[in-house]
C-alpha positions as protocol buffer text, in pm:
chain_id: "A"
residue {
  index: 1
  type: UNK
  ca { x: 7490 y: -7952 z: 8781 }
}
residue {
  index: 2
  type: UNK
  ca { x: 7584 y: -7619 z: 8866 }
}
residue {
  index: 3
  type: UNK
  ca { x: 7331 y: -7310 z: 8726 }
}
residue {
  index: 4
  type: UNK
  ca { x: 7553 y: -7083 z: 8506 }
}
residue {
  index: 5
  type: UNK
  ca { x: 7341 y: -6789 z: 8409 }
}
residue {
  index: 6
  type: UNK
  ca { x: 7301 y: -6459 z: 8621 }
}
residue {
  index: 7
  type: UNK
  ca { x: 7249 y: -6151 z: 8591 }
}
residue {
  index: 8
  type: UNK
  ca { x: 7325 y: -5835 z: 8823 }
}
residue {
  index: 9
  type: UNK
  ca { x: 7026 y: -5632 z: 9006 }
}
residue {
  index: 10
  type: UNK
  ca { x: 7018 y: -5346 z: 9190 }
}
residue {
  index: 11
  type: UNK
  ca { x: 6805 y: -5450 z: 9500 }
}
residue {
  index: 12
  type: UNK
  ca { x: 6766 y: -5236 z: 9794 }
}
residue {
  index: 13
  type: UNK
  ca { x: 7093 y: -5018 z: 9754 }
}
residue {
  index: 14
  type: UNK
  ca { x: 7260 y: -5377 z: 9697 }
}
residue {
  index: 15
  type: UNK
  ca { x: 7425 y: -5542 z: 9362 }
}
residue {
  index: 16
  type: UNK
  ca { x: 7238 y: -5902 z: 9397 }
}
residue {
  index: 17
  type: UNK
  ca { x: 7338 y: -6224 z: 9166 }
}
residue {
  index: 18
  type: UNK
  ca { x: 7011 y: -6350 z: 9052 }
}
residue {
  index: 19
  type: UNK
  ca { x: 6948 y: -6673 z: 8825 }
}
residue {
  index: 20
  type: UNK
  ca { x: 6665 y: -6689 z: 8577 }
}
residue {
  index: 21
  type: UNK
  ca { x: 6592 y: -6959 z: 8377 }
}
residue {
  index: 22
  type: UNK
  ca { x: 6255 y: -7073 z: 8175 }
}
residue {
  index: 23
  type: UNK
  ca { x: 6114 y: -6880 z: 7851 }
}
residue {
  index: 24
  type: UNK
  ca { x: 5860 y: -6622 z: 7843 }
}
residue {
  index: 25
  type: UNK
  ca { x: 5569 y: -6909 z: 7750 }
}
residue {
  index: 26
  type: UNK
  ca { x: 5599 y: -7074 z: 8094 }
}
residue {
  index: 27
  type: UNK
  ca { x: 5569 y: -6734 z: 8253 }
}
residue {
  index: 28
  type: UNK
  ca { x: 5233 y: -6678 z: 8071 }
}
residue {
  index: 29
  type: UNK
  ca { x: 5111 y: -6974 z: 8193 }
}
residue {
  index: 30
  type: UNK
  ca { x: 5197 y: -7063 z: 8553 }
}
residue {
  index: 31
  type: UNK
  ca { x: 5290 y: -6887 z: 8847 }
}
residue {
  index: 32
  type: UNK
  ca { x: 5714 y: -6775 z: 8878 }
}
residue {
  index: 33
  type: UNK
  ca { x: 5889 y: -7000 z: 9099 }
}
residue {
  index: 34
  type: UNK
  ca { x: 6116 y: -6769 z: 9344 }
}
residue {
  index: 35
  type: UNK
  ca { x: 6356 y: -6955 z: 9565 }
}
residue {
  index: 36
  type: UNK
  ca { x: 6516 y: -6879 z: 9878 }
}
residue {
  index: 37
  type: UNK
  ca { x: 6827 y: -7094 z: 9951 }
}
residue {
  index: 38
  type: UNK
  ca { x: 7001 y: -7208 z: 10272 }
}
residue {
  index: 39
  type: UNK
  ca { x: 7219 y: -7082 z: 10541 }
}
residue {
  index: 40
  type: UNK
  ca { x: 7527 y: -7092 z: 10415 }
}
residue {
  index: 41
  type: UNK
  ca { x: 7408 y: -7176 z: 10056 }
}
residue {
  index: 42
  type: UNK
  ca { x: 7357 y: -6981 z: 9760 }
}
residue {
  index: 43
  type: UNK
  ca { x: 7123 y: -7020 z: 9438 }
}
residue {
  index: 44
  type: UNK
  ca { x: 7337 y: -7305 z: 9306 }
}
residue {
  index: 45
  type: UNK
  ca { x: 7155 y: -7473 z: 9548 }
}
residue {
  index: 46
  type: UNK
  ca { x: 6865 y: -7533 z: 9371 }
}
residue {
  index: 47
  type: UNK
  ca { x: 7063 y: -7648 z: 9028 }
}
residue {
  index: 48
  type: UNK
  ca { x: 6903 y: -7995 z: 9038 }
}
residue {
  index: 49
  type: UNK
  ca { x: 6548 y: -7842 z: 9104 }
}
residue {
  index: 50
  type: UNK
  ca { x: 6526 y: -7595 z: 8835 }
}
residue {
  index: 51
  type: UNK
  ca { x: 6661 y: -7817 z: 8590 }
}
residue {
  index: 52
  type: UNK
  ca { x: 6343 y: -8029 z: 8595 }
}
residue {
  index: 53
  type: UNK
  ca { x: 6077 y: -7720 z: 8664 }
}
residue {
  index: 54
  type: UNK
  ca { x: 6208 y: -7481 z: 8396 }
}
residue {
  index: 55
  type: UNK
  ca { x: 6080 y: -7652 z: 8133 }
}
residue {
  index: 56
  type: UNK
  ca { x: 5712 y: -7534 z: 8293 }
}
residue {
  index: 57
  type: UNK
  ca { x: 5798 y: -7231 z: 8457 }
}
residue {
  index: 58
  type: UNK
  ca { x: 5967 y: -6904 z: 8522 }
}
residue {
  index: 59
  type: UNK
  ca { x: 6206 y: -6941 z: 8754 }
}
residue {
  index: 60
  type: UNK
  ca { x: 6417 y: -6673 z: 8963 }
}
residue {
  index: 61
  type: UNK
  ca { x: 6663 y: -6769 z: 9228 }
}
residue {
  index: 62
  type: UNK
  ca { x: 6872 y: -6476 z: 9438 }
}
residue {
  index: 63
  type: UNK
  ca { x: 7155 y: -6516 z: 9604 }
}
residue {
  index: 64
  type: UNK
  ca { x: 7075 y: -6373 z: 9925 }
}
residue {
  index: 65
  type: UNK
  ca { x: 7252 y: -6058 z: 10085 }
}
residue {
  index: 66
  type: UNK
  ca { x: 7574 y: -6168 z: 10235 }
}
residue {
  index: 67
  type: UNK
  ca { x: 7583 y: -6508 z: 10023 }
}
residue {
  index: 68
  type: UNK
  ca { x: 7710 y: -6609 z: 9747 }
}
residue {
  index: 69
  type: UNK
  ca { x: 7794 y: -6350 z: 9502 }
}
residue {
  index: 70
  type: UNK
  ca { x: 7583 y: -6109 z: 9620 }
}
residue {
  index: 71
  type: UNK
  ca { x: 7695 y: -5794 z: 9812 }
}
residue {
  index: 72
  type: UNK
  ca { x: 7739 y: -5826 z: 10176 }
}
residue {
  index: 73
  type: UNK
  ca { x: 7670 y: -5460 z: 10332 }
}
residue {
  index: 74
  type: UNK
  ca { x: 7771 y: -5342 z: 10670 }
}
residue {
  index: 75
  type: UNK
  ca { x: 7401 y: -5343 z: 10798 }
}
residue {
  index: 76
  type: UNK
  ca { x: 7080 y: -5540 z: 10741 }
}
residue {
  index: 77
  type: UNK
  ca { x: 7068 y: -5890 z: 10809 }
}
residue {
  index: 78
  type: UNK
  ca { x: 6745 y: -5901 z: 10969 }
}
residue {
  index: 79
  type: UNK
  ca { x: 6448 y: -6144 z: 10849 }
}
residue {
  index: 80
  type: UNK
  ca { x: 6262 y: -5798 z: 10765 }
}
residue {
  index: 81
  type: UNK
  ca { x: 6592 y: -5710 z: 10526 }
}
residue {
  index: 82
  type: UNK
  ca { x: 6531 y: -6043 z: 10339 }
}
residue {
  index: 83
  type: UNK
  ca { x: 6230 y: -6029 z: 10340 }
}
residue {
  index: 84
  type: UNK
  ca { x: 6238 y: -5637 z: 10181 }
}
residue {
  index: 85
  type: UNK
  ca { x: 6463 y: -5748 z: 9898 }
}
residue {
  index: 86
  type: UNK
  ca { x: 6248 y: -6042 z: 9791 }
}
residue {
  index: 87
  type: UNK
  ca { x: 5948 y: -5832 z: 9769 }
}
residue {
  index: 88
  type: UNK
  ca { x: 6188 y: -5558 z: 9582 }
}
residue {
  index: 89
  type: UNK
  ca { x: 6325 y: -5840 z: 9337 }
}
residue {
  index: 90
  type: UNK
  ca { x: 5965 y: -5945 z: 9237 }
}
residue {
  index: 91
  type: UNK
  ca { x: 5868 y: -5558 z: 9191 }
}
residue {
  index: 92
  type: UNK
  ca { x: 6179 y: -5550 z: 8961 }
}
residue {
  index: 93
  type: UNK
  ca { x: 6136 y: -5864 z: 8788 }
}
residue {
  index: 94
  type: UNK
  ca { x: 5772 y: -5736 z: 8697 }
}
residue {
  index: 95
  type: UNK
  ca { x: 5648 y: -6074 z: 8880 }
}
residue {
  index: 96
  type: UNK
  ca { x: 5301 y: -6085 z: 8830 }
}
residue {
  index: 97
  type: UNK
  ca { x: 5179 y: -6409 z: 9009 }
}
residue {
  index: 98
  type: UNK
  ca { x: 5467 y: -6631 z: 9160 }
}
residue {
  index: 99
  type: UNK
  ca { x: 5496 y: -6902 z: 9421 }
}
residue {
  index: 100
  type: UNK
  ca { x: 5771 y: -6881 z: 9676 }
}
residue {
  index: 101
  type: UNK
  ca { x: 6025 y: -7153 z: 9754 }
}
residue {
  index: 102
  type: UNK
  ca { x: 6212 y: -7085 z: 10058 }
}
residue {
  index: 103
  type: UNK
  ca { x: 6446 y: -7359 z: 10218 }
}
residue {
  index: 104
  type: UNK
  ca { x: 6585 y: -7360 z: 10574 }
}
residue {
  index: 105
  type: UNK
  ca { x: 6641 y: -6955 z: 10663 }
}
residue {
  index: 106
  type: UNK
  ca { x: 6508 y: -6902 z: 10274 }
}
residue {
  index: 107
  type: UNK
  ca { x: 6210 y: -7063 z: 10439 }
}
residue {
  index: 108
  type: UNK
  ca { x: 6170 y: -6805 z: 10747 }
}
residue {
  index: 109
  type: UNK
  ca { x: 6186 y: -6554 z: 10509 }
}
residue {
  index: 110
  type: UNK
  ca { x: 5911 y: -6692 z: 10286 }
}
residue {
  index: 111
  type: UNK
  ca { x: 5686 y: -6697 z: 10579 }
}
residue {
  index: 112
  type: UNK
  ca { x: 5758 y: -6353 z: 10675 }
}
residue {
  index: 113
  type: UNK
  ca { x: 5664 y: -6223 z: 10304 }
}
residue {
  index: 114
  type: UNK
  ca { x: 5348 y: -6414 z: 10313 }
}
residue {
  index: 115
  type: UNK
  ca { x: 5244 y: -6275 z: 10635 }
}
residue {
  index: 116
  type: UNK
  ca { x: 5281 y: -5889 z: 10475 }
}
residue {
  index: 117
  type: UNK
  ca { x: 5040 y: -6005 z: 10206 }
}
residue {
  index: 118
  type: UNK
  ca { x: 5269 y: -5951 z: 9920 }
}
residue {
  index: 119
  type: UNK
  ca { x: 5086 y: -5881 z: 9582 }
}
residue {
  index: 120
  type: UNK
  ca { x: 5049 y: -6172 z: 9376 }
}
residue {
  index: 121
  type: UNK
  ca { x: 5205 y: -6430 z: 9594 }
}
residue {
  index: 122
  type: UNK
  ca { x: 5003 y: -6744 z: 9559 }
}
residue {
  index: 123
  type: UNK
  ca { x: 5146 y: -6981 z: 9834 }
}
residue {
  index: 124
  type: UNK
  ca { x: 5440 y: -7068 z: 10004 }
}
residue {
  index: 125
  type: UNK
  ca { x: 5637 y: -7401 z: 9884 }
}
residue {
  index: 126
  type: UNK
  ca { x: 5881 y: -7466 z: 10264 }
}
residue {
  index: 127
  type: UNK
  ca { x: 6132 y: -7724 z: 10307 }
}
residue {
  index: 128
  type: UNK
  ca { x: 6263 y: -7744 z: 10612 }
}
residue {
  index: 129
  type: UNK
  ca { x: 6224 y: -7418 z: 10704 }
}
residue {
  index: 130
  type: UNK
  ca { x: 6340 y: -7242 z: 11018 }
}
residue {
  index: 131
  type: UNK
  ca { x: 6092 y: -7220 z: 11256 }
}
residue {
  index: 132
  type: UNK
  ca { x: 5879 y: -6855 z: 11305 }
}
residue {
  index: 133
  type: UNK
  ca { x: 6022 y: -6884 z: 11669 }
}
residue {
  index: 134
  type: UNK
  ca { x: 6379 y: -6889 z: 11748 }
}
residue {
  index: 135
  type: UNK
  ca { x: 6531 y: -7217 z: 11602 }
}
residue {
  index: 136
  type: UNK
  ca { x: 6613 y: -7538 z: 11807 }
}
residue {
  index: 137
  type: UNK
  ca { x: 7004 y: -7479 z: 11824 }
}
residue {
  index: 138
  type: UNK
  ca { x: 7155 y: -7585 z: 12151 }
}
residue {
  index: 139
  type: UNK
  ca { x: 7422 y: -7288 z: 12227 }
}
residue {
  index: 140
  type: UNK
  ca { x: 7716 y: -7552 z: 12171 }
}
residue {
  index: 141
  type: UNK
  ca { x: 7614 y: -7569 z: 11803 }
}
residue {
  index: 142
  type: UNK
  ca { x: 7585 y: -7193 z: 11730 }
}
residue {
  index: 143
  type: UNK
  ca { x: 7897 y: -7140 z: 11913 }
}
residue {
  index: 144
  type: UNK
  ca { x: 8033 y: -7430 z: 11720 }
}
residue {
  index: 145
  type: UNK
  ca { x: 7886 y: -7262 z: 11370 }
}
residue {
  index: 146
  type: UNK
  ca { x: 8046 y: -6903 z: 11482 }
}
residue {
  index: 147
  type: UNK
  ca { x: 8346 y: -7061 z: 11568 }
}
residue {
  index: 148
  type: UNK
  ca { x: 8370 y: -7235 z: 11216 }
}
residue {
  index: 149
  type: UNK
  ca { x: 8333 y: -6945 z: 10985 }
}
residue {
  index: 150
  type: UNK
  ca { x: 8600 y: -7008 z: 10678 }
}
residue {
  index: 151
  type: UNK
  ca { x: 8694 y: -7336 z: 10840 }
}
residue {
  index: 152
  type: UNK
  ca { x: 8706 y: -7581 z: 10523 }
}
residue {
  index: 153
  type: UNK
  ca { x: 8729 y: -7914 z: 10819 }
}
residue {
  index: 154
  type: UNK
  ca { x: 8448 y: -7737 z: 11006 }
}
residue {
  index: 155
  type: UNK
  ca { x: 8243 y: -7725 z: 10703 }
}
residue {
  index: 156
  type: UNK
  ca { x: 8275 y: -8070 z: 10606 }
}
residue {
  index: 157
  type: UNK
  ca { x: 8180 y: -8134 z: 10974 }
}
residue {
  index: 158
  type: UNK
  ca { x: 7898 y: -7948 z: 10902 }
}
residue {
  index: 159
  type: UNK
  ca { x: 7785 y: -8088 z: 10617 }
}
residue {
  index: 160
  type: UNK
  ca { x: 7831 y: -8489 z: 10793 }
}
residue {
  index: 161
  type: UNK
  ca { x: 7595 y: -8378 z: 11044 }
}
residue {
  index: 162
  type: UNK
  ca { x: 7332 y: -8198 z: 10806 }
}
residue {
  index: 163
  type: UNK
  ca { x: 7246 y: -8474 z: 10543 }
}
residue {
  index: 164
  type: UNK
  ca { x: 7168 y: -8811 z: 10558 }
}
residue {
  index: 165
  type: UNK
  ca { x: 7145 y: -8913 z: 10218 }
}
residue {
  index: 166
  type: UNK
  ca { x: 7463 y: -8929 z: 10002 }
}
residue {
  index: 167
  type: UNK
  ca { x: 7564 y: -8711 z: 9739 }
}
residue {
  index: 168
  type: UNK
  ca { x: 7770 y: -8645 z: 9423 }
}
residue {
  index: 169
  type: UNK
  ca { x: 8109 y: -8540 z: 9494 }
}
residue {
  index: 170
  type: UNK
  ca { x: 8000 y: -8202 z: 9264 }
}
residue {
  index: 171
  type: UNK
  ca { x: 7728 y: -8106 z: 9529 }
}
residue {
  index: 172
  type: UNK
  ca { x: 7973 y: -8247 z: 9843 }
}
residue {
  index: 173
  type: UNK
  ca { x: 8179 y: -7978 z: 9710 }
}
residue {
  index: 174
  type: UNK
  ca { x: 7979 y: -7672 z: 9656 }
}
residue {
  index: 175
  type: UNK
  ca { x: 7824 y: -7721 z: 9973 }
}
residue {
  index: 176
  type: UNK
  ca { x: 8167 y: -7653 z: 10143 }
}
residue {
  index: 177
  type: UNK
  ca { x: 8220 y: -7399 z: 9839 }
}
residue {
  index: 178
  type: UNK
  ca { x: 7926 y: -7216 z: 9927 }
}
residue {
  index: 179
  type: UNK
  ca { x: 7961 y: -7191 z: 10281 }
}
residue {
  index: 180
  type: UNK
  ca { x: 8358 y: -7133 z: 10292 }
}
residue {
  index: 181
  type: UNK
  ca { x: 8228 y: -6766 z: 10062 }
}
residue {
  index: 182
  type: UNK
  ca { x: 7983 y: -6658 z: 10259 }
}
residue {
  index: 183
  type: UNK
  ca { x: 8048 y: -6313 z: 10410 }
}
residue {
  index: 184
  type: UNK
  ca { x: 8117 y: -6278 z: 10800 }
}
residue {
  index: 185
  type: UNK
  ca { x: 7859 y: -6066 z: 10835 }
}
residue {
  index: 186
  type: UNK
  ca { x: 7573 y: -6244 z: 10705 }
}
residue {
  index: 187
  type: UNK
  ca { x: 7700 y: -6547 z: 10864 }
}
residue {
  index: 188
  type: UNK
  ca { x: 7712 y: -6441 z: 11259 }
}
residue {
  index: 189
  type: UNK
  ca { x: 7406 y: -6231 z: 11168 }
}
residue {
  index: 190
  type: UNK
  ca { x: 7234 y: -6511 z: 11087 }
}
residue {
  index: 191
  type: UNK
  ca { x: 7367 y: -6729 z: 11425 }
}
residue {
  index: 192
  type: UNK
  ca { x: 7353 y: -6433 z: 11663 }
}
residue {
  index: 193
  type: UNK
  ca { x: 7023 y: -6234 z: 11569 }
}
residue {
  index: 194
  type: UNK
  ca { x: 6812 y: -6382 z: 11215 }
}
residue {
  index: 195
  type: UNK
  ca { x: 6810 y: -6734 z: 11401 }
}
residue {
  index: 196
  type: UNK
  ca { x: 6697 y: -6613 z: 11715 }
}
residue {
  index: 197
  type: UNK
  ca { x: 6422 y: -6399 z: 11591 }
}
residue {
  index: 198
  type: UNK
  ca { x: 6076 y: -6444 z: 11635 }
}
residue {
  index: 199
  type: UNK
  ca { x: 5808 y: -6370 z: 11394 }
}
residue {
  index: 200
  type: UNK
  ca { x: 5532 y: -6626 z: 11547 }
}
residue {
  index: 201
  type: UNK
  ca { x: 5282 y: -6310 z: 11628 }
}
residue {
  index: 202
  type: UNK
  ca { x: 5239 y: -6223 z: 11261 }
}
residue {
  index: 203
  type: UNK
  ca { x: 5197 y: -6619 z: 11101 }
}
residue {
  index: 204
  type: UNK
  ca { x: 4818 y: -6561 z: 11171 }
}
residue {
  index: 205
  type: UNK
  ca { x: 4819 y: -6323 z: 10891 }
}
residue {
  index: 206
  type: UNK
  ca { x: 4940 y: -6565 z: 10589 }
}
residue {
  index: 207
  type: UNK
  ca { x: 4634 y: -6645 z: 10409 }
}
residue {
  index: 208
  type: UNK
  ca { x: 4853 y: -6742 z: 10127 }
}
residue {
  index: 209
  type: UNK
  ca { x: 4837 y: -7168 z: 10149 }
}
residue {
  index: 210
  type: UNK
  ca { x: 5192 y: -7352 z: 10236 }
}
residue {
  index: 211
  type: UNK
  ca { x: 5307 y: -7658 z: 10187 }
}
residue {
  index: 212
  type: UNK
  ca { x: 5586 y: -7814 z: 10406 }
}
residue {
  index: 213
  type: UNK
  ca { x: 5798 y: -8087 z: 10336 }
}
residue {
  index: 214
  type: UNK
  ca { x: 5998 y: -8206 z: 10638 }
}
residue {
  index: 215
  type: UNK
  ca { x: 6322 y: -8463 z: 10620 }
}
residue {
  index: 216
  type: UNK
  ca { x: 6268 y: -8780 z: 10844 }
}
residue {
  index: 217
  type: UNK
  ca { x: 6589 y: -8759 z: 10921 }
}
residue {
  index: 218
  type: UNK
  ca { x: 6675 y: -8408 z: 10980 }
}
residue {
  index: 219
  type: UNK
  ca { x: 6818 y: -8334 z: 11252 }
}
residue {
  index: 220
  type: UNK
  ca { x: 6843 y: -7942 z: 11275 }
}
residue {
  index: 221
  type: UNK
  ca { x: 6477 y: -7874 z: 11212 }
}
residue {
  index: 222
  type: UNK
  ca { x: 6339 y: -8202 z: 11333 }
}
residue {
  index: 223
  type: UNK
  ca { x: 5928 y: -8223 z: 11177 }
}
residue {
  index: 224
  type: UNK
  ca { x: 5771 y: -8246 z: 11517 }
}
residue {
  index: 225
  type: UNK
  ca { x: 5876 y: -7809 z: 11475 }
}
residue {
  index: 226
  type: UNK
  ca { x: 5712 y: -7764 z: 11161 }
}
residue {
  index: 227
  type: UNK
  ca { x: 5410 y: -7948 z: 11289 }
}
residue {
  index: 228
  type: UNK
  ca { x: 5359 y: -7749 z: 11623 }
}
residue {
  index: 229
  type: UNK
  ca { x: 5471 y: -7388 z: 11472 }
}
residue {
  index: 230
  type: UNK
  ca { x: 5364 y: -7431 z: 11151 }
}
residue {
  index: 231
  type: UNK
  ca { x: 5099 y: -7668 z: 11058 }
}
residue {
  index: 232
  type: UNK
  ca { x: 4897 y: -7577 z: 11364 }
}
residue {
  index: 233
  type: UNK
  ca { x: 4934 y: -7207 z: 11357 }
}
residue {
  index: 234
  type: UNK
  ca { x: 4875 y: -7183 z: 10963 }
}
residue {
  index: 235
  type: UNK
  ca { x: 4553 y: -7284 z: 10821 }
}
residue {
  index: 236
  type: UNK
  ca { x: 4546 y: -7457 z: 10508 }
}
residue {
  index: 237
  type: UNK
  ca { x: 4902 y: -7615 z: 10585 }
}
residue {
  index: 238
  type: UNK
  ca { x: 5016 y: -7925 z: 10494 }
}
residue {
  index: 239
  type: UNK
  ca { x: 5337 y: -8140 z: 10631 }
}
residue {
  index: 240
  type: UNK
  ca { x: 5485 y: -8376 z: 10388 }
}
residue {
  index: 241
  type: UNK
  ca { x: 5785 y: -8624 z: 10483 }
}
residue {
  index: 242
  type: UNK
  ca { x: 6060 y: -8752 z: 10270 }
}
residue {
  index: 243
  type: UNK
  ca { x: 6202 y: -9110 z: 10366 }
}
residue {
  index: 244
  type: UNK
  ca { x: 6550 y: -9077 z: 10476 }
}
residue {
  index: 245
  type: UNK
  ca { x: 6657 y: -8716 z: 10387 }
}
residue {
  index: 246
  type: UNK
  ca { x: 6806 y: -8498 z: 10575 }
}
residue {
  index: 247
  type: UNK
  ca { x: 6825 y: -8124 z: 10615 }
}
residue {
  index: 248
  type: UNK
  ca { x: 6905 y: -8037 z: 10257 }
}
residue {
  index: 249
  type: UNK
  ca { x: 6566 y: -8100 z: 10117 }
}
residue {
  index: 250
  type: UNK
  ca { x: 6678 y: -7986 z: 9710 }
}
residue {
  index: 251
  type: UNK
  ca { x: 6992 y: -8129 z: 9717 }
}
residue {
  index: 252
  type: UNK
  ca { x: 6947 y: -8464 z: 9852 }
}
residue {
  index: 253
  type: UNK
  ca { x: 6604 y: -8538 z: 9699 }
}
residue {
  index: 254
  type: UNK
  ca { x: 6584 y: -8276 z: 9415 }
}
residue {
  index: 255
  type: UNK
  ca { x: 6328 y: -8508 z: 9218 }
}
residue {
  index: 256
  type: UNK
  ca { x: 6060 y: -8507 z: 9476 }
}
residue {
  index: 257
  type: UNK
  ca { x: 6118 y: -8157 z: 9601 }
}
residue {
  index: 258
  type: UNK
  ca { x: 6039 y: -8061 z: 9220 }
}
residue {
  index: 259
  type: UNK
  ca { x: 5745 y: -8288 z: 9209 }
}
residue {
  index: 260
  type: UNK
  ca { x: 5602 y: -8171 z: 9514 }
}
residue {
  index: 261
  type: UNK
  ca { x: 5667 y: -7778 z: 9360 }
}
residue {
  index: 262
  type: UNK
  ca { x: 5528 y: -7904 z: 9054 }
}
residue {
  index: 263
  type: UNK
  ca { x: 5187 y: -8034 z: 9223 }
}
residue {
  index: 264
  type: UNK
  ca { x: 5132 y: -7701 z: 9420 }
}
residue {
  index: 265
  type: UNK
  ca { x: 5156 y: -7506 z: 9132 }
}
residue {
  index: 266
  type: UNK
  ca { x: 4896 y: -7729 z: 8919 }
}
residue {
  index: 267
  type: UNK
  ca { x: 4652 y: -7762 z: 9201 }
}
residue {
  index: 268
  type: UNK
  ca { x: 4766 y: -7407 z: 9371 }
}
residue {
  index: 269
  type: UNK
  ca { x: 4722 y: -7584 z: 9700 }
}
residue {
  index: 270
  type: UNK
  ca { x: 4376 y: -7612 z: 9709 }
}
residue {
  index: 271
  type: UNK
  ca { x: 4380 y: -7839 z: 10011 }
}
């Protein structure tokens, strides 16, 4: 199921698609859901996930510069430009109290906005995030990933390697959708530089409490990461596995990455 309404805002100098959905009564009474998407995805990506939170809550999903149809400008792409227009967003969505949702690079992002202290973040939902340190790719597979910008067979390649549960024929095909419209730039940015980064000095400053959820099968960002960059150098972290998935936490296992957004909002991860 594909997420249908957007809107158009001004973020940082940048036209950005952004995707609301639940009613003013679930933003009164629980924290906004903000989600960062994938590498390569977009905010379809969470279609499945929203569909069973928006009952409950706000929810706000960008597509991030360079992806989807957002602009792609000549300049920014670092984890600090992300993380500038999520804070922006939420200043311009008049975001009170929210909890953010950041998959994959969404996910390095999310870490970096904690560790500024944003105003009224509440904690930090991560699946499968990159790591704060560069991430575990072997330079074959980022020159393989460079290399296969626009590549439809690369894609699909791409996509084999990344899950490991099945999936709809709908959500094979925005996958490859998705990644075949992402700009150049934000791409190799991403491979080159945003990948490689490393924001490990500043994760002693998140106060905010995070919850992880890990793939037992993923092999991109393989748990044993999360544990030793995350758990350990977080307090008042939490790892959580799901049997059989892959890399592609909301698509393959939408259901339990809503329950498990669901529970931190109830109990606001007091662990």
């Amino acid at each position: 199921m594909e997420i249908k309404d957007s809107m158009r805002c001004e973020v940082n100098g940048i036209s950005m698609n952004v995707v609301e959905r639940g009613g003013s009564d679930s933003r009164l009474n629980r924290p906004a859901l903000v989600f960062l998407h994938y590498f390569g995805g977009s905010s379809r990506a969470w279609s499945e996930v929203i569909a069973r939170l928006e009952g409950e809550h706000f929810c706000v999903a960008p597509d991030l510069r360079g992806f989807g149809n957002t602009e792609a400008p000549p300049a920014g792409y670092a984890v600090s430009d992300y993380a500038d227009d999520v804070v922006a967003l939420v200043r311009l969505l008049s975001i009170e109290r929210y909890i953010l949702v950041g998959h994959s690079l969404g996910g390095k992002i999310a870490l970096l906005v904690a560790a500024r202290a944003a105003p009224g973040l509440e904690s930090l939902v991560l699946l499968a995030p990159s790591t704060p340190t560069p991430e575990p790719m072997t330079e074959t597979e980022r020159a393989r990933l460079l290399k296969s910008y626009g590549n439809r067979a690369a894609s699909e390649e791409t996509t084999r390697q990344t899950i490991s549960l099945p999936l709809s024929q709908e959500l094979h095909d925005q996958i490859i959708k998705d990644s075949l419209r992402a700009s150049r730039l934000a791409w190799n940015a991403w491979l080159t530089e945003g990948s490689r980064e490393d924001i490990s000095a500043q994760m002693g400053n998140i106060r905010a409490p995070v919850l992880v959820m890990s793939g037992a099968c993923d092999r991109a960002i393989p748990a044993h990461h999360l544990e030793r960059e995350i758990v350990r150098c977080v307090p008042g972290t939490r790892l959580v596995i799901a049997p059989e998935a892959g890399h592609l936490l909301p698509l393959e296992v939408p259901t339990a990455t809503a329950e498990l957004i669901a529970k931190a909002s109830a109990i606001r991860l007091d662990f």
